[in-house]
Backbone as JSON, one array per atom type, in Angstrom:
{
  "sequence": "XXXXXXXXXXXXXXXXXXXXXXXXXXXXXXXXXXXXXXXXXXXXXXXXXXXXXXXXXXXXXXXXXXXXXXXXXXXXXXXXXXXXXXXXXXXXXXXXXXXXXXXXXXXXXXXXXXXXXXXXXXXXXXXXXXXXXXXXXXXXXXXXXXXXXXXXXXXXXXXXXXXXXXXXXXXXXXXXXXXXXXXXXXXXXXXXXXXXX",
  "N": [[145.82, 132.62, 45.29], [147.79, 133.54, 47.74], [147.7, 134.02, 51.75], [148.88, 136.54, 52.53], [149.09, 138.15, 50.42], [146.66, 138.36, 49.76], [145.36, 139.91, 52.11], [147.37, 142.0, 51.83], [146.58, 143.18, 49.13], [144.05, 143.93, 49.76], [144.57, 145.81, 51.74], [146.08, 147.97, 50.4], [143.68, 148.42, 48.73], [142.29, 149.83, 50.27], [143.48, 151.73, 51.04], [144.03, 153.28, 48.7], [141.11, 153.8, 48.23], [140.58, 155.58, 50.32], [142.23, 157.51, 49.28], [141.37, 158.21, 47.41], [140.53, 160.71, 44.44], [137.91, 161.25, 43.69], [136.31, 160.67, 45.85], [137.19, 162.91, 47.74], [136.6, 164.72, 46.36], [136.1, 168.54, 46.19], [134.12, 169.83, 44.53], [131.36, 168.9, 41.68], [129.66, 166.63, 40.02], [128.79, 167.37, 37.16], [125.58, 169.01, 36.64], [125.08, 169.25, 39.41], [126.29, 170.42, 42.58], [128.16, 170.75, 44.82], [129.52, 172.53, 46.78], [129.33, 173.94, 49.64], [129.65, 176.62, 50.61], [128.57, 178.94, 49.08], [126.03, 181.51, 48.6], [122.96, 181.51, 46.76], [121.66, 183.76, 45.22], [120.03, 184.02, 43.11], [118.55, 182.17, 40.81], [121.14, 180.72, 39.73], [122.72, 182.68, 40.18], [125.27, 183.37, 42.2], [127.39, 183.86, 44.88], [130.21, 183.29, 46.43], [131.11, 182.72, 50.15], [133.56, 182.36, 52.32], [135.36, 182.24, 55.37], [137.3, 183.21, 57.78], [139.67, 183.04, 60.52], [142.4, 185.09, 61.5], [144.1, 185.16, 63.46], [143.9, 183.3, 65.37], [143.61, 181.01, 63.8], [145.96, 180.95, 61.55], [145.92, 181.12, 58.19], [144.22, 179.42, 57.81], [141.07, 177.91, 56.31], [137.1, 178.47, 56.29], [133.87, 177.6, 56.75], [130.72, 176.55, 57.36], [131.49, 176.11, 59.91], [132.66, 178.07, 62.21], [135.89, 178.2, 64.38], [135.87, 179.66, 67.01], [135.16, 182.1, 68.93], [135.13, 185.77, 70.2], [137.52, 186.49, 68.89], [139.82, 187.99, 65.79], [137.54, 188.0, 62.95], [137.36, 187.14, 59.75], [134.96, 187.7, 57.32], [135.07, 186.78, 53.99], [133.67, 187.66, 50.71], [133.26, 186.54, 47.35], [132.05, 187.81, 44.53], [130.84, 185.55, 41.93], [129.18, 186.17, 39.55], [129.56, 189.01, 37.25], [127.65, 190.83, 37.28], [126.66, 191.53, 39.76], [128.49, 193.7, 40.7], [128.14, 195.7, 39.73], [126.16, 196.53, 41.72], [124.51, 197.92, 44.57], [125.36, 196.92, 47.77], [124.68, 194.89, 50.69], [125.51, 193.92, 54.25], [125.39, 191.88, 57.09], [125.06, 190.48, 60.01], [123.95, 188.34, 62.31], [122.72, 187.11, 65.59], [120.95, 183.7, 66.02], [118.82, 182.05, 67.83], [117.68, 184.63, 68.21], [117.98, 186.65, 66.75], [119.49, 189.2, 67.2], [121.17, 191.87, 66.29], [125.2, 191.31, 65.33], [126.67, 192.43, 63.97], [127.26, 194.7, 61.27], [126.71, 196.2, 57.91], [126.46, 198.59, 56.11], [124.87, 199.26, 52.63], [126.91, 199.18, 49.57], [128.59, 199.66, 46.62], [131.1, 197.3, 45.27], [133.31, 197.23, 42.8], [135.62, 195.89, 42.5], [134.77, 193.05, 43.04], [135.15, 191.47, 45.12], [134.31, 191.06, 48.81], [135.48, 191.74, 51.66], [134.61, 191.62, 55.44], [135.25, 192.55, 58.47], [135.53, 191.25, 61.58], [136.03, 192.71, 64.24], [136.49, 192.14, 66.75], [135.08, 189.06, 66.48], [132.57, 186.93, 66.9], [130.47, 187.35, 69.48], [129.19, 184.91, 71.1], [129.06, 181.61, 71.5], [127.07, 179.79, 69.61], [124.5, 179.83, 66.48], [124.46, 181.31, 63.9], [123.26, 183.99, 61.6], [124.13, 185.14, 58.12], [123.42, 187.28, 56.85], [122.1, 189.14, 53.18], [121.86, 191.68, 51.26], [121.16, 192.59, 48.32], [120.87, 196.02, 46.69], [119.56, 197.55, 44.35], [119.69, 199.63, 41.74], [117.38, 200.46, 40.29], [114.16, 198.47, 40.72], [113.26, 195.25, 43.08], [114.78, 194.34, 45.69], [117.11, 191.76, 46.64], [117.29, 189.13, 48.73], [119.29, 187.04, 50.52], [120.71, 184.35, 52.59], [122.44, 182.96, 55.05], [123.79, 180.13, 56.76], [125.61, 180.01, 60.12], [127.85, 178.4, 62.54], [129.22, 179.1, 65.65], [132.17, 178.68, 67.74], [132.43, 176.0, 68.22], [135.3, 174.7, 68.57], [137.69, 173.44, 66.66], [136.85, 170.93, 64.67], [138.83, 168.22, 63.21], [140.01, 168.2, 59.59], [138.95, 166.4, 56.67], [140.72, 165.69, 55.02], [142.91, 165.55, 56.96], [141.99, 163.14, 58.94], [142.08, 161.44, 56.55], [144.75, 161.42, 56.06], [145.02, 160.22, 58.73], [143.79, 157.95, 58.75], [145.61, 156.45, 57.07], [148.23, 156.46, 57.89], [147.54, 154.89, 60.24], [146.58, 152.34, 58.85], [149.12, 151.99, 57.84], [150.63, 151.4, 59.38], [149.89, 148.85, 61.01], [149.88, 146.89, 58.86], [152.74, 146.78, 58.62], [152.65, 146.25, 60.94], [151.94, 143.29, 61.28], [152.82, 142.55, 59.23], [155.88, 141.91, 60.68], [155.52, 140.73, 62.95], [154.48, 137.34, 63.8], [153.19, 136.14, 65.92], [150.43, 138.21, 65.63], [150.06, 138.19, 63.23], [149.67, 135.19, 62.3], [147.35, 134.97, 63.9], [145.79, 137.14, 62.26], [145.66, 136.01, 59.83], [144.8, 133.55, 60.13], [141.97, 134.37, 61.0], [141.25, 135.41, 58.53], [141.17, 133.27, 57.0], [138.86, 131.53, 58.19], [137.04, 133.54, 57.91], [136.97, 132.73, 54.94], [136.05, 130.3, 54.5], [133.7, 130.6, 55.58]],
  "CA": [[146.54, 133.71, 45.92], [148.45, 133.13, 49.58], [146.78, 134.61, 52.78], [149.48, 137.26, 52.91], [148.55, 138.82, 49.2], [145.23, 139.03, 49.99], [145.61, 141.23, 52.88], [148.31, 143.2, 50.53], [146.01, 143.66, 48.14], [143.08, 144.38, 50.32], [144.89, 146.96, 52.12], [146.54, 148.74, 49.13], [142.48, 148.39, 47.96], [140.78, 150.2, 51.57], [144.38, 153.14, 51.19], [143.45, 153.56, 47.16], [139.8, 154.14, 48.46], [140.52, 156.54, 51.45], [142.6, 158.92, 48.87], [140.64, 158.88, 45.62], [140.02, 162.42, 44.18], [136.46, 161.0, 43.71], [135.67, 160.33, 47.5], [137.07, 163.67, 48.6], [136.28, 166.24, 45.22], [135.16, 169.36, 46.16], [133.14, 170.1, 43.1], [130.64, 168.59, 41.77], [129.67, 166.28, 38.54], [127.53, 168.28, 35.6], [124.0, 168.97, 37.51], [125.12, 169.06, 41.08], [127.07, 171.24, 43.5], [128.16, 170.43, 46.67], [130.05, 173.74, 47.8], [128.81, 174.38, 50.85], [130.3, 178.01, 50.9], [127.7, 179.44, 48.56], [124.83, 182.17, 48.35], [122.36, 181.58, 45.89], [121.26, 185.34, 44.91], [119.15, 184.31, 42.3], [118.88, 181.26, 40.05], [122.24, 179.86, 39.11], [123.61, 183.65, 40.18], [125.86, 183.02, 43.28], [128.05, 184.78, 45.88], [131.21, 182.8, 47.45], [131.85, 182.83, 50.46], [134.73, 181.91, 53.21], [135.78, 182.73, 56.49], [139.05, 183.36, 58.18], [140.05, 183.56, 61.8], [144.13, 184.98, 61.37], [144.68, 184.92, 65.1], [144.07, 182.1, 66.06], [143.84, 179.68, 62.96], [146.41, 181.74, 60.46], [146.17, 180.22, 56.95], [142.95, 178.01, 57.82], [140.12, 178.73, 55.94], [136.14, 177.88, 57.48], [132.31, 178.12, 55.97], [129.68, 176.46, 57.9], [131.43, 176.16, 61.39], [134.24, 179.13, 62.85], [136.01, 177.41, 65.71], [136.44, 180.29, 67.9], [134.36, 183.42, 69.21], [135.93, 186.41, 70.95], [138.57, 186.66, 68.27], [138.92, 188.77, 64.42], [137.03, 186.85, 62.08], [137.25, 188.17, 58.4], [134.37, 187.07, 56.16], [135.73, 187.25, 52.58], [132.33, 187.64, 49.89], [133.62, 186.9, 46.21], [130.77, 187.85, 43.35], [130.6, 184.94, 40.92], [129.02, 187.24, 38.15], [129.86, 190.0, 37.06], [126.62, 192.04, 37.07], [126.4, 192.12, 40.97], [129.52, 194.64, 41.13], [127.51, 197.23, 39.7], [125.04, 196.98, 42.87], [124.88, 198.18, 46.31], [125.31, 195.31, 48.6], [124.21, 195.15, 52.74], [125.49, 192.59, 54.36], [124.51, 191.64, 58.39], [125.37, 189.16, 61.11], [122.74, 188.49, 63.37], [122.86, 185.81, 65.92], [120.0, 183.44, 65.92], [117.5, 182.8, 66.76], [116.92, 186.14, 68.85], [117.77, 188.07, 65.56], [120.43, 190.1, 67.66], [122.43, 192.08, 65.06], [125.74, 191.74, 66.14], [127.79, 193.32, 62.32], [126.36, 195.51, 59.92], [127.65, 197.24, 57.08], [125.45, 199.67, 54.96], [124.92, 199.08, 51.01], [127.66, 199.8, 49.19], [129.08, 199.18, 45.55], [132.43, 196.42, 45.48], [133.63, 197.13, 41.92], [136.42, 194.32, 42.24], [133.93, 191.66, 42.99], [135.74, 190.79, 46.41], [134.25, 192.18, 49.91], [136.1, 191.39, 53.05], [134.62, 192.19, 56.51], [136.5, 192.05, 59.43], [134.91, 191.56, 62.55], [136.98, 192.46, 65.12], [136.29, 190.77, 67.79], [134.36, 187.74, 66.27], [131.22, 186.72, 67.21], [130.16, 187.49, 71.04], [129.48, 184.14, 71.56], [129.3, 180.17, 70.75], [125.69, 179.42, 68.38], [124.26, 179.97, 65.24], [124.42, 182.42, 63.36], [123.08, 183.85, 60.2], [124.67, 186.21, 57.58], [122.14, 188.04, 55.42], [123.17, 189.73, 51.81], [120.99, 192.02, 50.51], [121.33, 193.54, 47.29], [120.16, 197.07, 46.45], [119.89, 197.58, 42.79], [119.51, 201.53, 41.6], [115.66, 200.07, 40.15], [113.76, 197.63, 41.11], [113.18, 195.23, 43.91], [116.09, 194.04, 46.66], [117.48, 190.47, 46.75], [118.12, 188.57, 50.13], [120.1, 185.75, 50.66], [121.05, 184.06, 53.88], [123.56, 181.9, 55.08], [124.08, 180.45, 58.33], [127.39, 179.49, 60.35], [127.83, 178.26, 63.8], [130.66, 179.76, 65.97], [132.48, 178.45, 69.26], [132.02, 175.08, 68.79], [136.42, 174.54, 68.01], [138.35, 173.38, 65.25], [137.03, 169.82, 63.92], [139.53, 167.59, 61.83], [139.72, 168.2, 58.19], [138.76, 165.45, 56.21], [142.35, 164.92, 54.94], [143.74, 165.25, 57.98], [141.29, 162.21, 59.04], [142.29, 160.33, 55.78], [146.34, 161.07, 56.33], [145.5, 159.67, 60.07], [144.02, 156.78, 58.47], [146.58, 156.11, 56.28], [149.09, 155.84, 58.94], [147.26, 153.73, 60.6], [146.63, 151.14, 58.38], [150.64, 151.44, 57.77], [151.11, 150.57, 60.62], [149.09, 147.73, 60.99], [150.13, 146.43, 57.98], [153.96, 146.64, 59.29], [152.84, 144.92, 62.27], [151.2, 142.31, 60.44], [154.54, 141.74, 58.8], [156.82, 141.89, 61.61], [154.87, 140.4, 64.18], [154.5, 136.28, 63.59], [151.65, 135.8, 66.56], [149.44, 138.73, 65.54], [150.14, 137.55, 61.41], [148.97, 133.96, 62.04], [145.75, 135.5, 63.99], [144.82, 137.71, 60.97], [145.73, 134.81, 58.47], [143.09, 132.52, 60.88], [140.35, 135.13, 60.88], [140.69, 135.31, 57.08], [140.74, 131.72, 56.81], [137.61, 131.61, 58.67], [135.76, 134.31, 56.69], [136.91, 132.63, 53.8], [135.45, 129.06, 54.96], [132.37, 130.6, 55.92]],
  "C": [[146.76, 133.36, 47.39], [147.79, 134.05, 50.19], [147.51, 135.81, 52.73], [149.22, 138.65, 51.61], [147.66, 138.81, 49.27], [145.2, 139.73, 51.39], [146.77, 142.26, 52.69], [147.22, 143.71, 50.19], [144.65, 144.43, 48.48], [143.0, 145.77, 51.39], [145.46, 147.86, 51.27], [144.72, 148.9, 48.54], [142.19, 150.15, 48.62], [142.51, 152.04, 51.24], [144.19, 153.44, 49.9], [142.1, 154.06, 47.49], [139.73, 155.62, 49.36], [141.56, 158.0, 50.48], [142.46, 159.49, 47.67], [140.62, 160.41, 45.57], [138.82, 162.19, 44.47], [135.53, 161.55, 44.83], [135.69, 162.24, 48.02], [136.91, 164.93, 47.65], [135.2, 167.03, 46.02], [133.97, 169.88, 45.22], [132.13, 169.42, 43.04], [130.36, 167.87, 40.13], [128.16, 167.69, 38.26], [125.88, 167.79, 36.36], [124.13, 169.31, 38.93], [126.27, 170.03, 41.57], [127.14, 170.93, 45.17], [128.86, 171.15, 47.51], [128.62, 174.27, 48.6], [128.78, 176.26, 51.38], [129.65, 179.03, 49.68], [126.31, 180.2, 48.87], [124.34, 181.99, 47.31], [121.6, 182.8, 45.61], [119.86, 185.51, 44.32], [119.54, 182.92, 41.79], [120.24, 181.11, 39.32], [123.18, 181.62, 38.66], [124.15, 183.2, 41.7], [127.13, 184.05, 43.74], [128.57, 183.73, 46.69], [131.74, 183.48, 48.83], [133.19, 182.24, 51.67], [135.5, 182.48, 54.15], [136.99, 182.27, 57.44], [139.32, 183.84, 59.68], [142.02, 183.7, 61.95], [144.72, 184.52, 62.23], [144.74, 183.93, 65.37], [144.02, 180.82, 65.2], [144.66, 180.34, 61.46], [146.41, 180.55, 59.18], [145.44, 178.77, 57.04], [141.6, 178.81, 57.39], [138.45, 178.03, 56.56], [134.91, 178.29, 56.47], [131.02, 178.05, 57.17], [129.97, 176.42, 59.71], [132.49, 176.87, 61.75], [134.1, 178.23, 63.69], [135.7, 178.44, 66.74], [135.44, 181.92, 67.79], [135.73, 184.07, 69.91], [137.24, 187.06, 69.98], [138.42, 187.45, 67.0], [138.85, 187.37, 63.79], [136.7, 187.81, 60.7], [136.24, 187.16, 57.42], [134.35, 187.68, 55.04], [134.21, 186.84, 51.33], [133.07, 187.27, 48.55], [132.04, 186.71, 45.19], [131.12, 186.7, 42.54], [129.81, 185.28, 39.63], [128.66, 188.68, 38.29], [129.11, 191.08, 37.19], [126.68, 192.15, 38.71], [127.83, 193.21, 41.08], [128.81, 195.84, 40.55], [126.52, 197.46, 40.7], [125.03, 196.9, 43.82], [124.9, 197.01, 47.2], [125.07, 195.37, 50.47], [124.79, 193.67, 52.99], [125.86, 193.03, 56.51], [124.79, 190.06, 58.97], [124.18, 189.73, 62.1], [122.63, 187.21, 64.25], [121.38, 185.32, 66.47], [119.67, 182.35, 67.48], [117.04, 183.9, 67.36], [117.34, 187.17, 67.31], [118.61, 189.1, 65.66], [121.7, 190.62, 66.44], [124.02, 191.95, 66.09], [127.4, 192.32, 64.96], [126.95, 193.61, 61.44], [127.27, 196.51, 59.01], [126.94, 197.98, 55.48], [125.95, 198.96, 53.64], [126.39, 199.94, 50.49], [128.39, 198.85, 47.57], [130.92, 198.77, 45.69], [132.35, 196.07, 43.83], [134.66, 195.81, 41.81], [135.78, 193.02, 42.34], [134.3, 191.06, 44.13], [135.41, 191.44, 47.92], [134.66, 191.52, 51.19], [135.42, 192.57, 54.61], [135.07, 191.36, 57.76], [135.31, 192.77, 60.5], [135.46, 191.51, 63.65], [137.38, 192.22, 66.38], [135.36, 189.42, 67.71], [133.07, 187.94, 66.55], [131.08, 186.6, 68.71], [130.49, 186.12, 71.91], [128.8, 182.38, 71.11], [127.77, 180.02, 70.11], [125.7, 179.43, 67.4], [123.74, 181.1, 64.86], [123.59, 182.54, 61.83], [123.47, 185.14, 59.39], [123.45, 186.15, 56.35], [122.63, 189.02, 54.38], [122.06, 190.26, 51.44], [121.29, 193.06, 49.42], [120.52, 194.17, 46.61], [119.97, 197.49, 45.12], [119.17, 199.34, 42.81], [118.02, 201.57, 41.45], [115.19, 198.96, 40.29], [113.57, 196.61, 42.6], [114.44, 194.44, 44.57], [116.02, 192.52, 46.91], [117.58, 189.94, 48.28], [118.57, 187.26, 50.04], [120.29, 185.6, 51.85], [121.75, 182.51, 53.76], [124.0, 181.15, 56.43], [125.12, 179.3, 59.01], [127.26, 178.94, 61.78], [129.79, 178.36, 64.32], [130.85, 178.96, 67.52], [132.66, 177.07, 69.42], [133.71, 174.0, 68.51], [136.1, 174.05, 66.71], [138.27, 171.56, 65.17], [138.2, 169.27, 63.2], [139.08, 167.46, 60.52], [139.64, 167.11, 57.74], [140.28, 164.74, 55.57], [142.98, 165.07, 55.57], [143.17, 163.99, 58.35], [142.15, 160.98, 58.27], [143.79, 160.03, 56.22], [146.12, 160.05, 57.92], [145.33, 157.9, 59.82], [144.74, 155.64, 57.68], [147.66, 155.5, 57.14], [149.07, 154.75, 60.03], [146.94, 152.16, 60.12], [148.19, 150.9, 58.05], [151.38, 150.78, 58.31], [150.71, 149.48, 61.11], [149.35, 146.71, 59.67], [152.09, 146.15, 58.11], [154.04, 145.54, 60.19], [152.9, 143.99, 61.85], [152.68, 141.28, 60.02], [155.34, 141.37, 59.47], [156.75, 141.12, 62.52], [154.28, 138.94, 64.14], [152.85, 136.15, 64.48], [150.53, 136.73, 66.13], [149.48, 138.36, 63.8], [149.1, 135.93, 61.92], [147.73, 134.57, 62.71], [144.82, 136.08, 62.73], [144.83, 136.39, 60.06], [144.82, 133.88, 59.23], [142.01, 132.72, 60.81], [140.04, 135.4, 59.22], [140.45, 134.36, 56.51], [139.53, 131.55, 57.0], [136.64, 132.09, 57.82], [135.99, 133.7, 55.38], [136.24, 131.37, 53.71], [133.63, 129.48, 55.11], [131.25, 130.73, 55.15]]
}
């Protein structure tokens, strides 16, 4: 194989790698879970959820880090089974670690399975936080869950924004490559090399 098909083929390899499903599946194989955006209630009972700043990031959704304090921040709850909609639910922002409540919203039964609170001015200010879930059942004893977020600290790059950046960049580098005679015979020298060595 010529020097020029093996850095084809090795870059068509490293852009096949960077946009597998594999690499970037949210899910999880049979045994494992790797949503991050989960309450565990109870053994293998769970409570989704996902947080939303409209104002300032419309149609961006968030779990473990909001970018932005000061602003509304809607945290959206969805039940994952069905039996928690028959029971009262509490749910509590408190910023840590002083414990400072700073959202509360009494027990209350969410027949649709979906509870949205809107906090409307965000979180005071940039740390960690923790959201507590406690569910009240008519008998017996009360569940807690906890979850905890950190606010203020902006808006990271999404992982496929990352990959698209690196995509373009190896395009481009791979253009050059082509186009570009003195920086081509350099790479074709340094692969020579590693291939000698």
């Amino acid at each position: 194989m010529n020097k020029s098909g093996l850095v084809r083929k090795g870059l068509l390899t490293i852009i096949g790698l960077a946009f597998s499903a594999t690499l970037w599946a949210h899910g999880g194989a049979a045994g494992t879970d790797t949503d991050q955006c989960k309450f565990e209630l109870e053994p293998s009972h769970w409570i989704h959820y996902t947080a939303y700043q409209p104002k300032a990031f419309p149609a961006e959704d968030f779990c473990g880090n909001i970018p932005s304090t000061g602003t509304l921040t809607q945290l959206v709850f969805d039940y994952q089974d069905v039996r928690y909609r028959n029971m009262s639910i509490e749910f509590e922002v408190t910023k840590e670690p002083e414990g400072k409540r700073v959202f509360f919203q009494e027990a209350a039964k969410h027949k649709s399975g979906t509870v949205v609170l809107s906090l409307e001015n965000g979180v005071p200010e940039p740390g960690k936080y923790l959201i507590h879930i406690t569910l009240v059942p008519d008998e017996g004893e009360r569940l807690d869950a906890h979850m905890s977020f950190t606010a203020g600290g902006g808006k990271a790059a999404s992982k496929g924004s990352i990959g698209l950046y690196a995509f373009f960049l190896l395009a481009g580098l791979y253009v050059f490559y082509l186009s570009n005679a003195g920086f081509k015979k350099k790479i074709d020298d340094l692969i020579t090399k590693l291939k000698n060595a």
